[in-house]
C-alpha positions as CSV (number, residue, x, y, z in Angstrom):
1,X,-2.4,-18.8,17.7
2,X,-3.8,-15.5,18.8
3,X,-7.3,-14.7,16.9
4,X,-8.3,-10.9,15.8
5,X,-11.5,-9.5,14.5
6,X,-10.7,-6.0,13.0
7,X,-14.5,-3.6,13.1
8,X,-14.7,-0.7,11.0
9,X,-17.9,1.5,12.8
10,X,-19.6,4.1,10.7
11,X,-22.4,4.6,8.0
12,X,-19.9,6.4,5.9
13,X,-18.2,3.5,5.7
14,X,-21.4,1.1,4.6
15,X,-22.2,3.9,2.2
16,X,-18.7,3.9,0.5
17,X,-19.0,7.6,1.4
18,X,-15.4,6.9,3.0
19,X,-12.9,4.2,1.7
20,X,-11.6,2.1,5.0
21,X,-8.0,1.8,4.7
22,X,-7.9,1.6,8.7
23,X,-8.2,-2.3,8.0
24,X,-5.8,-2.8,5.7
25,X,-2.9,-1.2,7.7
26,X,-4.1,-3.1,11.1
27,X,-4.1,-6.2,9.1
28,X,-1.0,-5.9,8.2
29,X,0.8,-5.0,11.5
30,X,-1.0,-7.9,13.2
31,X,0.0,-10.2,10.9
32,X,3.4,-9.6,11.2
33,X,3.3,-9.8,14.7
34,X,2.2,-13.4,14.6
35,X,-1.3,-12.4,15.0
36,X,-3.7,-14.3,12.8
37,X,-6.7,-11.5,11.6
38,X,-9.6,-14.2,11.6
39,X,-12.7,-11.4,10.6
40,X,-13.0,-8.1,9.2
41,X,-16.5,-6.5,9.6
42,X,-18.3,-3.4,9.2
43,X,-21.4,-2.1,10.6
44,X,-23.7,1.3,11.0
45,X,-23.8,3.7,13.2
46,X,-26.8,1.7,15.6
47,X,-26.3,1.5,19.2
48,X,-27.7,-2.2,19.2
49,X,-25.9,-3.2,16.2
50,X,-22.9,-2.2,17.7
51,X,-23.1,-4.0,20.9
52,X,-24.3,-7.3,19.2
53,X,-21.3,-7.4,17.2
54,X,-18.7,-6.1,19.0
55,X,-20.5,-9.3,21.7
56,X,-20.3,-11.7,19.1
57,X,-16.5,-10.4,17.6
58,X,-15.1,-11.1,21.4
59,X,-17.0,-14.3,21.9
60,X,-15.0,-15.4,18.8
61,X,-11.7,-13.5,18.8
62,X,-8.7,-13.2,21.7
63,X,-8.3,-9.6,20.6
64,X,-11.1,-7.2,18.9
65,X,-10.0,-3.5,17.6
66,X,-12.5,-1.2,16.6
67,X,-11.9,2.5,14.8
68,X,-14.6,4.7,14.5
69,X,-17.3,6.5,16.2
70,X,-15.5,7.9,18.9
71,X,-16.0,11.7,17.9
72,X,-17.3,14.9,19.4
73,X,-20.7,14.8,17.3
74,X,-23.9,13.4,19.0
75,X,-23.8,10.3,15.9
76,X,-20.7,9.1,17.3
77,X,-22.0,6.5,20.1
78,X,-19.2,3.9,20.0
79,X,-17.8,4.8,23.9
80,X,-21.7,4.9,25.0
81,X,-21.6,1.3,23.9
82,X,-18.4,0.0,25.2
83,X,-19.3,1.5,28.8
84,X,-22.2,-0.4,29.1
85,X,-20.5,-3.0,26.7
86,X,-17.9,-3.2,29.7
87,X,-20.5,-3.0,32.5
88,X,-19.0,0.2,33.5
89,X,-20.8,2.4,36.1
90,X,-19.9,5.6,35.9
91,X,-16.5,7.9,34.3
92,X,-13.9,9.7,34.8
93,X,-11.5,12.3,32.8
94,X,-8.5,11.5,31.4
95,X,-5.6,14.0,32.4
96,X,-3.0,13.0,29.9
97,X,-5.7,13.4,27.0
98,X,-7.4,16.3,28.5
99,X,-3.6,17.9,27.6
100,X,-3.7,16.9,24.6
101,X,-6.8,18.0,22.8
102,X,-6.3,21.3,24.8
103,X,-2.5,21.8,23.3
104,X,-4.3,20.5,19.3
105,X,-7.3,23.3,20.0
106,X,-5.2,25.8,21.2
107,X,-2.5,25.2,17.9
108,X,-5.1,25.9,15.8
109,X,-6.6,28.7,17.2
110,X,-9.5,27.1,18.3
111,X,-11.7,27.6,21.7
112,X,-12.4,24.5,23.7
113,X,-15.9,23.8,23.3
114,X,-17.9,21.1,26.1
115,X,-18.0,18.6,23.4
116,X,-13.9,18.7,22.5
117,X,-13.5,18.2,26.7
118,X,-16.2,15.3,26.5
119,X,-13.8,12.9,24.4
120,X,-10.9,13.1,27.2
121,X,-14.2,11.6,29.3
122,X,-14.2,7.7,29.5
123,X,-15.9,4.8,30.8
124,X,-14.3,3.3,34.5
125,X,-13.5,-0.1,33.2
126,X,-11.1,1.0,30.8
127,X,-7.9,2.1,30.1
128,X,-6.4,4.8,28.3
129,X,-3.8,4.7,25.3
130,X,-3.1,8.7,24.7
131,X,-3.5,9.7,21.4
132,X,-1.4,12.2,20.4
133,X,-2.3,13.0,17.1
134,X,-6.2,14.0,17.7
135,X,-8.7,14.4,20.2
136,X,-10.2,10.8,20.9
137,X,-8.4,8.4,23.5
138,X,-7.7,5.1,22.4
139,X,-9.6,3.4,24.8
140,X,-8.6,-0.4,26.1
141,X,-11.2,-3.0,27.6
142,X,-10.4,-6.2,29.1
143,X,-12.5,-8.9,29.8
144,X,-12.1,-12.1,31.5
145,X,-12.7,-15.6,30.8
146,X,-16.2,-15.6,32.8
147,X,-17.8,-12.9,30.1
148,X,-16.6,-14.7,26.9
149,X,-15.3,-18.2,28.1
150,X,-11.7,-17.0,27.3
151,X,-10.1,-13.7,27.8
152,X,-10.3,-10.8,25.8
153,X,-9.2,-7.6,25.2
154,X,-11.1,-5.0,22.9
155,X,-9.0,-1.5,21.4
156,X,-11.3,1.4,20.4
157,X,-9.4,3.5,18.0
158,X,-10.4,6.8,16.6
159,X,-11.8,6.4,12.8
160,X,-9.0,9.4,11.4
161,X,-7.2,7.2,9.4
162,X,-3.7,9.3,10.8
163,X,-4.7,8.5,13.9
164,X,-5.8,4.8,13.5
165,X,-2.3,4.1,11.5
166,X,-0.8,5.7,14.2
167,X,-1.9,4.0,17.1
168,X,-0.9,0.8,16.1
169,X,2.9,1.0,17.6
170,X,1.5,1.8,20.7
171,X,-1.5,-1.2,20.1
172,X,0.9,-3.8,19.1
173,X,3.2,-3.0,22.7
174,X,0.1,-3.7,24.9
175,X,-0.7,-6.8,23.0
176,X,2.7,-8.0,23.0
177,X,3.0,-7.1,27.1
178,X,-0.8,-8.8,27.4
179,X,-0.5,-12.1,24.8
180,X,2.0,-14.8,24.1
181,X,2.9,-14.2,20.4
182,X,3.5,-17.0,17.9
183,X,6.6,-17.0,15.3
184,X,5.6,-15.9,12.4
185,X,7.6,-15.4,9.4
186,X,7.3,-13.8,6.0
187,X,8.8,-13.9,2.7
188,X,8.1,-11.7,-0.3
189,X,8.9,-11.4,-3.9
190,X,7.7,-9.3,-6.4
191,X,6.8,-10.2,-9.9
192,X,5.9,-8.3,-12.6
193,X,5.0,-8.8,-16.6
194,X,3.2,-11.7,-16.1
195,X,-0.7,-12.3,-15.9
196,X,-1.7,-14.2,-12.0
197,X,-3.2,-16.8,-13.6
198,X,-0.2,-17.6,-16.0
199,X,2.3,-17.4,-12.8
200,X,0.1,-19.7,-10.9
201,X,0.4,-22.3,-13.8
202,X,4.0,-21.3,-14.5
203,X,4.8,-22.2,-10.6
204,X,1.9,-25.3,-10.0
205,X,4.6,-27.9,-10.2
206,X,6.3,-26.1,-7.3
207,X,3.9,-25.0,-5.3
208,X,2.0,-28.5,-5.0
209,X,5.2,-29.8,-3.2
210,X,5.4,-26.9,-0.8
211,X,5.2,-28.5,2.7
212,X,1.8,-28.3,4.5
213,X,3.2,-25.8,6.9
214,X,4.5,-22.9,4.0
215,X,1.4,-21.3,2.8
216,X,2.1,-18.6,-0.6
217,X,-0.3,-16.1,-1.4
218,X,-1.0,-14.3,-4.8
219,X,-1.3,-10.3,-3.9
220,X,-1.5,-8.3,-7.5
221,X,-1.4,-5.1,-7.4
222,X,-1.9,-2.8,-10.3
223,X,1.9,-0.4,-10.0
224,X,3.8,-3.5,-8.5
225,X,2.8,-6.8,-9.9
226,X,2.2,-9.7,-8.0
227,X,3.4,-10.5,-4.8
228,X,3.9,-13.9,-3.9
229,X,4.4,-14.3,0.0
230,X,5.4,-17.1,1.2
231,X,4.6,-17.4,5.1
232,X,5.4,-20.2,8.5
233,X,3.0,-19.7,11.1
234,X,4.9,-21.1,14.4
235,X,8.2,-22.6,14.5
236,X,11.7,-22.1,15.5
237,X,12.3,-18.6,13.9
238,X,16.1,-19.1,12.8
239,X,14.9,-22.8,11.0
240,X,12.1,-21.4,9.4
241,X,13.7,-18.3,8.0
242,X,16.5,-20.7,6.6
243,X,13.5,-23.1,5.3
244,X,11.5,-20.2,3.3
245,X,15.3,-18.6,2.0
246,X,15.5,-21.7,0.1
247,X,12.1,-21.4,-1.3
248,X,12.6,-18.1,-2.7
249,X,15.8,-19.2,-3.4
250,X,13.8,-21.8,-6.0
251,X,10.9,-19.3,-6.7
252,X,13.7,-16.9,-8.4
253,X,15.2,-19.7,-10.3
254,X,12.0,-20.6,-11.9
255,X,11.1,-17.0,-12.5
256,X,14.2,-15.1,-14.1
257,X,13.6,-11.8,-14.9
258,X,10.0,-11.6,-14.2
259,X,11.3,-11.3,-10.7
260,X,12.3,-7.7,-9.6
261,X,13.0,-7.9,-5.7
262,X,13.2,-10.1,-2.3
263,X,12.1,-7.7,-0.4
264,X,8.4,-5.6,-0.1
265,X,9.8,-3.2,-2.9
266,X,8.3,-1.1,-5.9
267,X,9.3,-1.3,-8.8
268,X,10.2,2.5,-8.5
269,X,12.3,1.9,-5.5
270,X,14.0,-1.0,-7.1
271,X,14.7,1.2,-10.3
272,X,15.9,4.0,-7.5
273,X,18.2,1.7,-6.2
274,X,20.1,0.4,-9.2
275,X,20.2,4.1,-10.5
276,X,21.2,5.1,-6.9
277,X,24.2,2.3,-6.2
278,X,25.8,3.0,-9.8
279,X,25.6,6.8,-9.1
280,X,23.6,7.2,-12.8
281,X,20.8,9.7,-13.4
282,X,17.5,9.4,-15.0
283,X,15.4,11.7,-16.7
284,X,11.6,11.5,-17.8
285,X,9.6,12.5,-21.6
286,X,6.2,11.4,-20.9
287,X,2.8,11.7,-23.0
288,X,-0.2,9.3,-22.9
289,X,1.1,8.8,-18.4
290,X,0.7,12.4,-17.9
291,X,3.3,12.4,-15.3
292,X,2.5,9.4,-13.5
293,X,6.3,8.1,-14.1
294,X,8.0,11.3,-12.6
295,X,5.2,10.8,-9.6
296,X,6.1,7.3,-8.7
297,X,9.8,8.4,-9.3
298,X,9.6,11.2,-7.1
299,X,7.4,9.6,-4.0
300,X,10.9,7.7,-3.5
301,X,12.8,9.2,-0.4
302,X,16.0,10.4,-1.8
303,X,15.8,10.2,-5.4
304,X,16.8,13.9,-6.0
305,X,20.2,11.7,-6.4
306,X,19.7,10.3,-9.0
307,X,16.4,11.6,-11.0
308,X,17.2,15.0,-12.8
309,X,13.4,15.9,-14.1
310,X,10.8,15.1,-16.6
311,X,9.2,16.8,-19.7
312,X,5.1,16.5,-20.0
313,X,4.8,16.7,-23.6
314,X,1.4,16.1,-23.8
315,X,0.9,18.5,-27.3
316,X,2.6,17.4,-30.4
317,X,4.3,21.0,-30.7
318,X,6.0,20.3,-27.3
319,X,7.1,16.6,-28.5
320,X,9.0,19.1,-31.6
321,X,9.9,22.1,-30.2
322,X,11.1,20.8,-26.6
323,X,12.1,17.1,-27.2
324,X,13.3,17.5,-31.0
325,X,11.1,15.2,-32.3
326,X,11.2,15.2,-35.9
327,X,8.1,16.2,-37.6
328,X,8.6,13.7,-40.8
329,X,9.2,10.9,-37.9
330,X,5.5,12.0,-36.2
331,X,4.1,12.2,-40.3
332,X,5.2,8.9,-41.3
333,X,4.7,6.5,-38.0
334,X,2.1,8.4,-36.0
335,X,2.4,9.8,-32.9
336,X,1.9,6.3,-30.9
337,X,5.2,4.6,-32.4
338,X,8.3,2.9,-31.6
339,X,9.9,5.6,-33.7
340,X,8.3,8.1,-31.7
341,X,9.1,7.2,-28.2
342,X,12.6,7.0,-29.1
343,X,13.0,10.3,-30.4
344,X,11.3,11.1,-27.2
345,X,13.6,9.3,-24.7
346,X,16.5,10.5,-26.8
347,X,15.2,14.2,-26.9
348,X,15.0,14.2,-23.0
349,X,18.3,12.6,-22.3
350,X,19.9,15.2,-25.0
351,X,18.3,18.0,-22.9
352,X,18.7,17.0,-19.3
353,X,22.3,15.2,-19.6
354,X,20.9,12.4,-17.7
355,X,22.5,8.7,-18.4
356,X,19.3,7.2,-18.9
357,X,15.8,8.3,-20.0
358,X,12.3,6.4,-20.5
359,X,9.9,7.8,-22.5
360,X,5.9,6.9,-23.1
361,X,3.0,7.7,-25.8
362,X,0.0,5.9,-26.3
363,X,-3.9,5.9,-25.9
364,X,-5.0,5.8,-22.3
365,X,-8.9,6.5,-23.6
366,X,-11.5,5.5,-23.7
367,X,-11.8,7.4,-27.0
368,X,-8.6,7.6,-29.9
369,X,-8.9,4.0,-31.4
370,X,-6.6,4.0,-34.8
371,X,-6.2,1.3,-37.6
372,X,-2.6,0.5,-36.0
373,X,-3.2,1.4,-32.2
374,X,-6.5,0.4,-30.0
375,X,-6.8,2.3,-26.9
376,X,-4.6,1.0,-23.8
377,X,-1.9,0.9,-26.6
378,X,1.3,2.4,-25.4
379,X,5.1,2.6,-27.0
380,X,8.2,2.8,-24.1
381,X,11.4,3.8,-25.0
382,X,14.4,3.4,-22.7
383,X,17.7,4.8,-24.0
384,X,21.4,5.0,-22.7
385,X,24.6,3.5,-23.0
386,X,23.4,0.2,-24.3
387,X,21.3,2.3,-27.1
388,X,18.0,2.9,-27.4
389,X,15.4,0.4,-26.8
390,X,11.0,0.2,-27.7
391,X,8.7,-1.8,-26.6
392,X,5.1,-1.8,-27.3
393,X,2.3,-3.1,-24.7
394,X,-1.5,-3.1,-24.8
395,X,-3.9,-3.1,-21.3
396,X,-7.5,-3.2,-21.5
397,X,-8.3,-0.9,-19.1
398,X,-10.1,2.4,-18.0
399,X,-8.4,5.0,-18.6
400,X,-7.2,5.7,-15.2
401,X,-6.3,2.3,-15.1
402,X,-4.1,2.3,-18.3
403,X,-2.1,5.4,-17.3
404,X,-1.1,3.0,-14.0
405,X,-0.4,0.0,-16.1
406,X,1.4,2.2,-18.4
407,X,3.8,3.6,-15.7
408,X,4.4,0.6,-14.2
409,X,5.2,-1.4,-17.3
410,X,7.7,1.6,-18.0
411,X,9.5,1.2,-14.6
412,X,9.7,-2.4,-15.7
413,X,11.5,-2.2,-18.8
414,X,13.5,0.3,-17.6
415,X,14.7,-1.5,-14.8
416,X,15.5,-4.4,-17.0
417,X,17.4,-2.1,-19.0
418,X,19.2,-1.1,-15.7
419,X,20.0,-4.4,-14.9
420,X,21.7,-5.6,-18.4
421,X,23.8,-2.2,-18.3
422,X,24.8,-2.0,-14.7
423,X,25.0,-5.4,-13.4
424,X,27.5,-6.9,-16.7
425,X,29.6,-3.5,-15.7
């Protein structure tokens, strides 16, 4: 199987001035392509550092792809090193690119200054990838099997993470027209309501007899759950996909409703999608999440269909005089209460004449401990044709932390909800 080292270059990054999500994204394309992503490293911006790594990374790896340090600033020395990385002599300019920062600087109004025409300037053993979304060429290096006993091929990106994401179509053609690419196949489903550690004991009966060749791995994630992918490196594509089918096939058996999708969804596409085929609407009442439901909602691609608004009530006045809210409810339960939430959820469906509603109040923190409600304490309420439904949860969280855990439990239990109502119809 093809090998890959992925190098992140830049003090910013070793400073956690700058998050690398460059990484991530190239992982993730590689390995779907049947490439396996053997090292991840970071390192400064040190001209000798550099070279010995990037040495070392191609000694070790078929394919090596680098994003950073390929700026207009004197700190950014990355292409320095690759020429004499490359044992280039000399270099030339790059027409295509030379276009292309001239057509960027001219859009915004800006002259074109020695340094902006220096980037379109690369070494003479490599070869250009244009970039069209900035000023840095993606820059391609190949090396034979008499530098690192095997041939290699090392892909300088630029460190923008628009620009790094968006190289990677054009990446993954080269190495597809340059490598011989291994099957590889992927299966996902997604989880949620259950702890990892209790779904890897729920599942160890299972997973112990999972043939040598299917490998499943745990990826938890705070709004979605768990993902458990289930991937065949190699193989005949058509046997393996029907081979892992039947795995998930047995993974969703075992699960039952903890399981929410097949597929790399959300939970807030998944909700979209039942609301969506049914031809239902949704509306929001949200307190303690601030929002966060109506975000998640709303950062769906076409859910103007189906998802009809939200109300913030943040203040106890707005929670009465917006949502209806009884006051004797709030004085005898509390604010954070089933009874609550439901007037909530009700209030909001009343208002926006949506078919279903979900509703949230709670203690996100970290101050507003009560006898009855801890903080990470938080009430959901789901209402519609099959009535009005409360549950209560409690995270252990920061605050930012709880609102997520908050939203995403309430896209849970209202898709649960969805399902009982719309799937029996």
């Amino acid at each position: 199987m093809i090998k890959a080292s992925i190098c992140t270059i830049g003090d910013e990054i070793l400073i956690g001035q700058v998050i690398d999500t460059n990484s991530s994204h190239l992982a993730t394309a590689l390995e779907e392509n049947g490439i396996l992503v053997a090292r991840m490293v970071s390192f400064g911006d040190r001209r000798e550092e550099i070279f010995h790594n990037l040495e070392s990374e191609l000694t070790e790896n078929d394919i090596v792809i680098t994003t950073g340090g390929l700026g207009p600033t004197k700190d950014d020395i990355t292409k320095d090193v690759l020429a004499e990385l490359s044992g280039s002599t000399g270099t030339y300019e790059h027409a295509g690119q030379l276009a292309i920062i001239r057509g960027i600087l001219h859009g915004r109004g800006i002259d074109m200054l020695p340094n902006n025409r220096a980037q379109a300037r690369v070494p003479d053993r490599c070869e250009v990838i244009p970039n069209y979304l900035g000023t840095a060429p993606i820059m391609v290096f190949r090396f034979d099997s008499a530098r690192f006993g095997h041939p290699a091929t090392l892909y300088a990106l630029p460190g923008v993470p628009h620009e790094a994401v968006g190289a990677i179509p054009s990446v993954l053609e080269d190495i597809r027209n340059h490598f011989h690419l291994d099957n590889i196949l992927h299966k996902n489903l997604m989880v949620y309501g259950i702890a990892e550690s209790a779904l890897s004991e729920k599942i160890a009966a299972w997973e112990d007899a999972l043939p040598n060749d299917i490998h499943l791995s745990y990826l938890p994630n705070t709004l979605t759950g768990i993902r458990l992918r289930l991937s065949i490196y190699s193989g005949d594509a058509d046997e393996e996909e029907e081979r892992l089918g039947a795995k998930i096939e047995e993974l969703k058996t075992l699960l039952g409703d903890l399981v929410y999708s097949d597929h790399d969804d959300t939970l807030e596409e998944t909700v979209g999608r039942l609301l969506k085929h049914a031809g239902k609407t949704l509306s929001t009442a949200e307190s303690c999440t601030g929002g966060e439901i109506s975000h998640l909602i709303t950062s769906v691609a076409g859910s103007s269909a189906y998802y009809l608004g939200s109300v913030i009530s943040y203040a106890v006045s707005v929670k009465q005089s917006v949502l209806g809210v009884p006051a004797r409810i709030i004085e005898q339960f509390g604010v954070v209460s089933s009874e609550v939430a439901a007037a909530m959820a009700e209030g909001v469906r009343q208002l926006t004449g949506s078919d279903y509603a979900v509703a949230t109040t709670g203690l996100a923190g970290p101050a507003g401990d009560d006898a009855s409600n801890p903080v990470g304490t938080v009430w959901i309420a789901v209402t519609g044709p099959l009535g009005t439904r409360t549950v209560k949860r409690l995270f252990r969280n920061d605050r930012k932390r709880n609102i997520e855990r908050f939203s995403a439990a309430s896209l849970d239990f209202l898709r649960k909800y969805l399902e009982e109502d719309l799937m029996n119809n």
